[in-house]
Gaussian input, Z-matrix of N, CA and C with variables (Angstrom, degrees):
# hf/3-21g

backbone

0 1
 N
 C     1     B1
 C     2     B2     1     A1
 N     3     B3     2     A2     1     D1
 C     4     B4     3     A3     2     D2
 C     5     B5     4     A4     3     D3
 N     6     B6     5     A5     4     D4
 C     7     B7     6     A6     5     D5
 C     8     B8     7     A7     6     D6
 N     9     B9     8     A8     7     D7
 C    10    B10     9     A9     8     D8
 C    11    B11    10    A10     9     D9
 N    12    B12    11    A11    10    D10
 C    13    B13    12    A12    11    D11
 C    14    B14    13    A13    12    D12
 N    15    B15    14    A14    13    D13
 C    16    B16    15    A15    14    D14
 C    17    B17    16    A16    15    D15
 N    18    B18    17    A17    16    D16
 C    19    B19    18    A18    17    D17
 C    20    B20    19    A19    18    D18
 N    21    B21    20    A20    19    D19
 C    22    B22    21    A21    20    D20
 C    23    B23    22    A22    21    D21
 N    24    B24    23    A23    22    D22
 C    25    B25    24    A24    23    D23
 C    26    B26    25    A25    24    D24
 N    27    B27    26    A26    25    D25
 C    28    B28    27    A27    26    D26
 C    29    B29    28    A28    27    D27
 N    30    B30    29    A29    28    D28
 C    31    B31    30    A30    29    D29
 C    32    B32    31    A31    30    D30
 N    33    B33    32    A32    31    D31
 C    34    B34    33    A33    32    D32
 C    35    B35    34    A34    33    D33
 N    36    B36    35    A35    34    D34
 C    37    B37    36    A36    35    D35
 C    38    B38    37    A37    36    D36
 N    39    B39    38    A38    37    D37
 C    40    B40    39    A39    38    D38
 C    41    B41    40    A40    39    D39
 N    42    B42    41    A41    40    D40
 C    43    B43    42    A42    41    D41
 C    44    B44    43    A43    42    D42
 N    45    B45    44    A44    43    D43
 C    46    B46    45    A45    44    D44
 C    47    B47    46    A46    45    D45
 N    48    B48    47    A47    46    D46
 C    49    B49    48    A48    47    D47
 C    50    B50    49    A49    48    D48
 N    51    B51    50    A50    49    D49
 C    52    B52    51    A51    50    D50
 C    53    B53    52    A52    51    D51
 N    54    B54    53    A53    52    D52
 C    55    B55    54    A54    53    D53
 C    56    B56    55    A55    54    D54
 N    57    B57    56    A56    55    D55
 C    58    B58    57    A57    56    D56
 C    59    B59    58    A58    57    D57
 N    60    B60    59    A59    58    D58
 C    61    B61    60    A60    59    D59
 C    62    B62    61    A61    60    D60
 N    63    B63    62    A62    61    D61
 C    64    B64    63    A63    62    D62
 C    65    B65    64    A64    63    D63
 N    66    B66    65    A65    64    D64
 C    67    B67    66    A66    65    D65
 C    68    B68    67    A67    66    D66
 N    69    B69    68    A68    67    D67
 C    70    B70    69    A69    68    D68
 C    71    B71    70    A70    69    D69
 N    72    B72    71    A71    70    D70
 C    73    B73    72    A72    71    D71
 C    74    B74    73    A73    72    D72
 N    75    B75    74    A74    73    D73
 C    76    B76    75    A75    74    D74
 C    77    B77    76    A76    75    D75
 N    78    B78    77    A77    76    D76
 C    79    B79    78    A78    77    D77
 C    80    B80    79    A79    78    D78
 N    81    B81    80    A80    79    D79
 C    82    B82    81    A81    80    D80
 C    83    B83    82    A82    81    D81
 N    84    B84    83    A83    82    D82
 C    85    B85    84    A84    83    D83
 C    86    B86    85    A85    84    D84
 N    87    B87    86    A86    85    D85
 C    88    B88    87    A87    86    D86
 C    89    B89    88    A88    87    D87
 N    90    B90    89    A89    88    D88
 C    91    B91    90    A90    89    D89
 C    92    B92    91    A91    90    D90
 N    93    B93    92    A92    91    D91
 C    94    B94    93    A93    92    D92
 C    95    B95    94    A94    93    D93
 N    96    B96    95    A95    94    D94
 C    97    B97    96    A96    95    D95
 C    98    B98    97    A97    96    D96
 N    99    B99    98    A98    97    D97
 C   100   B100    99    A99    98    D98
 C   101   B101   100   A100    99    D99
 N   102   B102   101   A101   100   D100
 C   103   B103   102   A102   101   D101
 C   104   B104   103   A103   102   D102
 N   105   B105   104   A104   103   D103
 C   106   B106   105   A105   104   D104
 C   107   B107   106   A106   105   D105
 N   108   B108   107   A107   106   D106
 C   109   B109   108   A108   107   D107
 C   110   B110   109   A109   108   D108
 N   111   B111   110   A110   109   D109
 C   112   B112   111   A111   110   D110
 C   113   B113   112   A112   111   D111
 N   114   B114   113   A113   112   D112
 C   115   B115   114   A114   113   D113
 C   116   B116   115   A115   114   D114
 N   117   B117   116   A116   115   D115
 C   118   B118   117   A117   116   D116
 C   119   B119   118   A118   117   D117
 N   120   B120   119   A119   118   D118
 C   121   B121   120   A120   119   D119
 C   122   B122   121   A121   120   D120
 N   123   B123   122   A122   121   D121
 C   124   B124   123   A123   122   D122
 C   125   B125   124   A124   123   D123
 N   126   B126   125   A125   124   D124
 C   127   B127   126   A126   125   D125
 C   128   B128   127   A127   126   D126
 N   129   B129   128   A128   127   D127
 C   130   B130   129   A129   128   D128
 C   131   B131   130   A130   129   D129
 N   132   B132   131   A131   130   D130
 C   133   B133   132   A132   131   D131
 C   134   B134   133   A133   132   D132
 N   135   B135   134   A134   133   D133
 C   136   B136   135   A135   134   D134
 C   137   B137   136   A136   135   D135
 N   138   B138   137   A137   136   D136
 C   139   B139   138   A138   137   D137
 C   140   B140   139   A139   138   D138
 N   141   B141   140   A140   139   D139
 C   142   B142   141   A141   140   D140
 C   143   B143   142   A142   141   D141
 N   144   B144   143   A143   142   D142
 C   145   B145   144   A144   143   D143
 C   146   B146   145   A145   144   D144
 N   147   B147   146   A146   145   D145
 C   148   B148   147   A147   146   D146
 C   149   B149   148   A148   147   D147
 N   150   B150   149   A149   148   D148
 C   151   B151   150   A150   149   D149
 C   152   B152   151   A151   150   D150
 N   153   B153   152   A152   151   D151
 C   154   B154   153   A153   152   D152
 C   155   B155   154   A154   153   D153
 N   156   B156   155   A155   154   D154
 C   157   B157   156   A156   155   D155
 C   158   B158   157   A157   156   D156
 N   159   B159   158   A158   157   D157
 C   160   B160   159   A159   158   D158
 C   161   B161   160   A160   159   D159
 N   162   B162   161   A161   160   D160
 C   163   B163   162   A162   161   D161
 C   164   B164   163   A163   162   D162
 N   165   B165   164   A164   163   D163
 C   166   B166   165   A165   164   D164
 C   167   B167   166   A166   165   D165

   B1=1.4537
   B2=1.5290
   B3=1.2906
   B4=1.6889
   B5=1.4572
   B6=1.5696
   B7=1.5578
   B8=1.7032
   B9=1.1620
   B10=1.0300
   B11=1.9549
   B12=0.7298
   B13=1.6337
   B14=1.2498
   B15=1.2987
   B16=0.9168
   B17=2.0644
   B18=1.6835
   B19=1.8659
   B20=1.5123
   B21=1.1491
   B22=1.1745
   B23=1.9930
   B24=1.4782
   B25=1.6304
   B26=1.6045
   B27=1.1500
   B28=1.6615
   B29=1.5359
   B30=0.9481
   B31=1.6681
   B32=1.4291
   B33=1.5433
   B34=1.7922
   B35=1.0601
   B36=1.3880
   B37=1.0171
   B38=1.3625
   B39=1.3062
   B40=1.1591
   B41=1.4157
   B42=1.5127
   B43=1.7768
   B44=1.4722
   B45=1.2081
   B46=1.3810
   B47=1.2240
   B48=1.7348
   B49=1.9283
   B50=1.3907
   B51=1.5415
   B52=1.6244
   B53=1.1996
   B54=1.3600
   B55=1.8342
   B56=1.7957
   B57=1.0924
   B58=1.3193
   B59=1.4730
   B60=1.4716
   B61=1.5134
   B62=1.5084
   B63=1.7579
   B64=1.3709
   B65=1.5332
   B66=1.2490
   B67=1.6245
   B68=1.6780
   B69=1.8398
   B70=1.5456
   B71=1.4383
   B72=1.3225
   B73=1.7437
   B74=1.7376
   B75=0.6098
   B76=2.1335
   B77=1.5166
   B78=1.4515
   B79=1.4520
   B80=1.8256
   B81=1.0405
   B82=1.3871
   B83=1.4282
   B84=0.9748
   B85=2.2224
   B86=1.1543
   B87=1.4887
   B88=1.7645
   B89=1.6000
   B90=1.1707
   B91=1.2707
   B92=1.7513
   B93=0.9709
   B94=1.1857
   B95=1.9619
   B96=1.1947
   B97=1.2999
   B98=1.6548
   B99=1.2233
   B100=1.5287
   B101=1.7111
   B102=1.3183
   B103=1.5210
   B104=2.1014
   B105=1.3770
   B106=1.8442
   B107=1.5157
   B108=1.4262
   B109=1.7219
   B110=1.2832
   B111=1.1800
   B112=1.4658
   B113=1.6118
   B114=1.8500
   B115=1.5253
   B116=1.6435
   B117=1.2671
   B118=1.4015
   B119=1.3339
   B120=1.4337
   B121=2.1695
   B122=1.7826
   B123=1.5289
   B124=2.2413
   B125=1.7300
   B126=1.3361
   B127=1.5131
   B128=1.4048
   B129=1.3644
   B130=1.6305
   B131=1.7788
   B132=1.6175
   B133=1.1798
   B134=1.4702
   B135=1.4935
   B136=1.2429
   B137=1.6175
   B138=1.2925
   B139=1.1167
   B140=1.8239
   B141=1.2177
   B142=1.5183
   B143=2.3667
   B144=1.5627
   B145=1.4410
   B146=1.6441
   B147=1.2158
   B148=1.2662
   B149=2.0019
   B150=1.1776
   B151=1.6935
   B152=2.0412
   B153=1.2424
   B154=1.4903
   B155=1.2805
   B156=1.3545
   B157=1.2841
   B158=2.3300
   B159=0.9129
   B160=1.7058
   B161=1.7715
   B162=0.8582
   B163=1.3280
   B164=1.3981
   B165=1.2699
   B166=1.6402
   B167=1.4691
   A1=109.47
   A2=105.73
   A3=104.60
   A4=143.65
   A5=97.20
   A6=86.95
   A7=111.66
   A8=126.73
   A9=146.11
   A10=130.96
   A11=133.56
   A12=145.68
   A13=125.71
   A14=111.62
   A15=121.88
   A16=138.25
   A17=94.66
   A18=81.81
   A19=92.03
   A20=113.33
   A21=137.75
   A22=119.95
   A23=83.71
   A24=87.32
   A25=105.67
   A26=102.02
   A27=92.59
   A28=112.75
   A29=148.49
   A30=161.32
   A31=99.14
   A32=102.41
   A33=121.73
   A34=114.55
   A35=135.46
   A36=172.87
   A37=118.55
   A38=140.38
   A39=140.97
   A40=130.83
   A41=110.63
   A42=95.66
   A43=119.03
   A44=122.56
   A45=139.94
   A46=120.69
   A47=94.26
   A48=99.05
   A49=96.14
   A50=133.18
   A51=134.12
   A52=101.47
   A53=89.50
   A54=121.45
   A55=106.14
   A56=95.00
   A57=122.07
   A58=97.96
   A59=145.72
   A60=139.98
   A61=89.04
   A62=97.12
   A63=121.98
   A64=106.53
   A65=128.38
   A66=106.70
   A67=89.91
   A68=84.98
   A69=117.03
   A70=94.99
   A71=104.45
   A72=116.95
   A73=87.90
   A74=160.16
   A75=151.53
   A76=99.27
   A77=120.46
   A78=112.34
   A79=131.66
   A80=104.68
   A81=119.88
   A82=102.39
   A83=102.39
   A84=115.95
   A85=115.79
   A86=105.84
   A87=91.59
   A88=110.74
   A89=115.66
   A90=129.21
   A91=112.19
   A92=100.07
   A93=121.89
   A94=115.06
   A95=118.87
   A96=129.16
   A97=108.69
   A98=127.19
   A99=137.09
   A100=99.18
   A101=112.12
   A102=112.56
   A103=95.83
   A104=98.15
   A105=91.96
   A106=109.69
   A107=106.56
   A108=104.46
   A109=78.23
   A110=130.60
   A111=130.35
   A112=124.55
   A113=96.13
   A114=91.18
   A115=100.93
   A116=113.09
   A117=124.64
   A118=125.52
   A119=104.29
   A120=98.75
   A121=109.05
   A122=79.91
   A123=73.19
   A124=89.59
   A125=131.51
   A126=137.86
   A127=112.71
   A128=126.55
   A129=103.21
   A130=108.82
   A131=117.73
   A132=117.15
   A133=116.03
   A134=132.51
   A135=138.81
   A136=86.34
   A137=146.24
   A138=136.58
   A139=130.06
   A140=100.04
   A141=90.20
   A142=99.29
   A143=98.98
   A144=78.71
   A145=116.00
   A146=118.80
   A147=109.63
   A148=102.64
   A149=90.60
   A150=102.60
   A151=101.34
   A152=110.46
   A153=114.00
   A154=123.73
   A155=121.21
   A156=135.99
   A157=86.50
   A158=103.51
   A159=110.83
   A160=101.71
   A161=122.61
   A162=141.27
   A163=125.41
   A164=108.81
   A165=119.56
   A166=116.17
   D1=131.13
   D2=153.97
   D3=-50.06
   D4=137.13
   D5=-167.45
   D6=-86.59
   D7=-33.36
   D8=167.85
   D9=-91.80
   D10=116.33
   D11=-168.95
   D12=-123.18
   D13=92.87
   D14=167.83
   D15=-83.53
   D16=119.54
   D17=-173.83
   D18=-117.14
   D19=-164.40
   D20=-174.55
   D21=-64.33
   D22=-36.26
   D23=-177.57
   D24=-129.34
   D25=29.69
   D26=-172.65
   D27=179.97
   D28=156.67
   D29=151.29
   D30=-82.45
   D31=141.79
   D32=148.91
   D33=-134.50
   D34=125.88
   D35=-66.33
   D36=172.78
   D37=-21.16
   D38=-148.07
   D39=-33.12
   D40=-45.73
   D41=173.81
   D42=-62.02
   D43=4.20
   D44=-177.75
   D45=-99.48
   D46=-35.70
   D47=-172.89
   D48=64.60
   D49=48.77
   D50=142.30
   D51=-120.44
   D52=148.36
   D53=158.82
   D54=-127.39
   D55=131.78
   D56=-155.74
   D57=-98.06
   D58=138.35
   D59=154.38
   D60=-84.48
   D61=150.86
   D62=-175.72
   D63=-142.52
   D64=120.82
   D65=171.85
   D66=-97.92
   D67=178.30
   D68=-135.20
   D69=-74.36
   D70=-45.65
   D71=-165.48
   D72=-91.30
   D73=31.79
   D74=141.17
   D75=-63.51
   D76=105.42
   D77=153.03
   D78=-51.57
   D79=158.04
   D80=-166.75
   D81=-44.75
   D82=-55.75
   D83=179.33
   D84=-63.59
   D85=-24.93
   D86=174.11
   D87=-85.68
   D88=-31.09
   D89=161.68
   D90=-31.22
   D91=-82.62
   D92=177.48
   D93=-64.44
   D94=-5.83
   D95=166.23
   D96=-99.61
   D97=-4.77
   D98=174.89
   D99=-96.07
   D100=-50.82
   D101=-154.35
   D102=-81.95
   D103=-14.60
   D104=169.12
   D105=-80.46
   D106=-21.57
   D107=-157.88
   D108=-77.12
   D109=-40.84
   D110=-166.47
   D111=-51.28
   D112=-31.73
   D113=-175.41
   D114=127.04
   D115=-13.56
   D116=-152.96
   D117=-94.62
   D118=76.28
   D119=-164.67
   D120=-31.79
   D121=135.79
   D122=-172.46
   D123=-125.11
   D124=20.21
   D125=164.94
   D126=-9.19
   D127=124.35
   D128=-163.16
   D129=-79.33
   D130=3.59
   D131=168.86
   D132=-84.68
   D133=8.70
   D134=-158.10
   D135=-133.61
   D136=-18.98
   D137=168.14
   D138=-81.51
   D139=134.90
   D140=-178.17
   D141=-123.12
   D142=109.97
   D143=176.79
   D144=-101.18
   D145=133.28
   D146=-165.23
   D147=-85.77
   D148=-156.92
   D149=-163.79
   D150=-84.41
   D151=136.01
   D152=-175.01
   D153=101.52
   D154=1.79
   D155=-134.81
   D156=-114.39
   D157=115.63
   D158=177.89
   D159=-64.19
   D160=133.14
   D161=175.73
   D162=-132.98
   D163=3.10
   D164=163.31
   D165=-85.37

């Protein structure tokens, strides 16, 4: 299972017990360039991005 989840409007987090706010238009990298500053292994085998999710 993934450790990290990514949707469209939000992060889950679960071994953490966070949910993250996400707006709609944040590309995937910035996403994922917040949750490293954070501390937050973002390994692309620990990521799951779901459907809606900007990747440009």
């Amino acid at each position: 299972m993934k450790r990290i989840h990514i949707w469209e409007n939000h992060v889950s987090i679960p071994h953490l017990d966070l949910v993250l706010v996400r707006p709609a238009t944040e590309r995937l990298s910035e996403t994922l360039g917040s949750l490293s500053r954070m501390g937050i292994d973002t390994r692309a085998d620990d990521v799951e991005v779901h459907e809606h999710v900007r990747t440009d």
